[in-house]
Structures are given as C-alpha cells and as structure tokens.
C-alpha positions as CSV (number, residue, x, y, z in Angstrom):
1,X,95.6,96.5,79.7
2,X,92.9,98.6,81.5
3,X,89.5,97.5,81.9
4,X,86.2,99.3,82.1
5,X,83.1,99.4,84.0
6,X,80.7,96.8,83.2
7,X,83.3,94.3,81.8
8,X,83.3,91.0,82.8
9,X,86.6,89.8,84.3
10,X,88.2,86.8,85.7
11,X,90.7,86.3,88.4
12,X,93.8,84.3,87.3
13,X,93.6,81.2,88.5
14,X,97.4,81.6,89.6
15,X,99.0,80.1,93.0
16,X,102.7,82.1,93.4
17,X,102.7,81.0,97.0
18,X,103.4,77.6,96.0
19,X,106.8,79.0,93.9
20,X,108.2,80.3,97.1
21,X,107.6,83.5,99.7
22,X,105.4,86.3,98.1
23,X,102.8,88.8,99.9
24,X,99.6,87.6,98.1
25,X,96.5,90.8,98.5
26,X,93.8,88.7,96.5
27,X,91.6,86.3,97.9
28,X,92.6,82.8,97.4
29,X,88.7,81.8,96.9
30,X,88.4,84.3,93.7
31,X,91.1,82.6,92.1
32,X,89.6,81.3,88.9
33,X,86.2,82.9,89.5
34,X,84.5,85.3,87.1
35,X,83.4,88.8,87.9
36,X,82.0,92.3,86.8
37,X,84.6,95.6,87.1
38,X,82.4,97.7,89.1
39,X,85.0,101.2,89.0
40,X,88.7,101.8,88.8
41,X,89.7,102.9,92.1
42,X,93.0,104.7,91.0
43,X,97.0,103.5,90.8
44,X,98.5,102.6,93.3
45,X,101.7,100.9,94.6
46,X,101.9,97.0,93.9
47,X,101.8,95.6,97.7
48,X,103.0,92.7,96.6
49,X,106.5,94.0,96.2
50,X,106.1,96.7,98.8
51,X,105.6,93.4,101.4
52,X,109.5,92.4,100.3
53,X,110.4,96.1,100.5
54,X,111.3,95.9,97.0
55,X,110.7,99.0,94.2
56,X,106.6,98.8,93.5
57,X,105.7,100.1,90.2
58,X,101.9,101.6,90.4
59,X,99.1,99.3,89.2
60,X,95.5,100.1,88.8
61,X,93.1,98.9,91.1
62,X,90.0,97.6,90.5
63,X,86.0,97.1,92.8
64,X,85.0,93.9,91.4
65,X,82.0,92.6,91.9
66,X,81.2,88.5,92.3
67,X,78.0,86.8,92.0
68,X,77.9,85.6,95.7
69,X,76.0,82.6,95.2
70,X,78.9,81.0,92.1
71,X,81.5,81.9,94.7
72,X,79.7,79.8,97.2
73,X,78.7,76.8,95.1
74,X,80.4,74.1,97.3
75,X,76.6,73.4,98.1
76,X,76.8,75.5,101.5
77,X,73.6,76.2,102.7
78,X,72.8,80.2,104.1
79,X,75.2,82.2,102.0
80,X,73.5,85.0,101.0
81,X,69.9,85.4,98.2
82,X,70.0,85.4,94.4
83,X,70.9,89.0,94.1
84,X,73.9,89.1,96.9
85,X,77.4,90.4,95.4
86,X,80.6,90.3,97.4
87,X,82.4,93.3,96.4
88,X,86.5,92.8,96.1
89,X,89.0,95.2,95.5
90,X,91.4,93.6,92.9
91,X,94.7,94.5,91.5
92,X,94.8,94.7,87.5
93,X,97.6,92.4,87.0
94,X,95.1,89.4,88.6
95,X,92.5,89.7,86.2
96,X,92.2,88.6,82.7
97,X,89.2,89.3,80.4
98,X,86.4,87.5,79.3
C-alpha cells in the first residue's frame, strides 16, 4: 500500500516489544494516534531487522504530521498552540488508513 500526500493516516496501535526483543523506530506515544502524510521521503532499509542484523527488505518512509494538541490530550498544560504539529518520520508498514 502506498499513501499520498494529504491522506489521513493512523499509527497501528501495535506493541511487538511485549512479544519478545525487537528494535522498535516509532514513537511509542503515536501508537494509535491519527495523522496527515505530509511527503514520501523515499525507500529505505527496514531498521527494524537491520537492529537484529537480519536481511531488510526496503520500505517507504513517510513525514507525518500530528496535531500536537490530540497527541498531548492527557490534560498537560504548555504543550504547544492550536496550530502546533509535531512532525514524525514513520515507516509504511506502521500506518494504516483512515
């Protein structure tokens, strides 16, 4: 599956760590949380498996943009104004559509 620019996105809510050792590049806070594909960055390796020195097939990488204030919403005060995005580079195989 490849996405686009402008599509709206979410990040697997998916927690391999707790199925044994694995190398784990995507934030542990975006799990679950929806975002906007901002560009395709290219192909690249899969660091996951390159971590275990294991063959990496290439997977598209994408700049996903998050709403910084739904990130945040554990009611913490000083974390950024309406319009503040983080911006996260994310692996294809993490996201899912909307």
């Amino acid at each position: 599956m490849s996405f686009t620019t402008g599509q709206k996105v979410r990040v697997k809510l998916d927690w391999p760590e707790t199925r044994g050792p694995c190398h784990i590049r995507t934030p542990h806070y975006l799990r679950g949380e929806a975002g906007v594909v901002k560009r395709h960055l290219g192909d690249f390796p899969n660091p996951e498996d390159l971590a275990f020195a294991r063959p990496a097939a290439s997977r598209p990488l994408y700049h996903v943009a998050f709403d910084q204030g739904a990130v945040w919403h554990h009611g913490l005060k000083g974390n950024g104004g309406t319009c503040d995005e983080l911006l996260v580079e994310i692996y294809e195989h993490w996201l899912e559509p909307i």
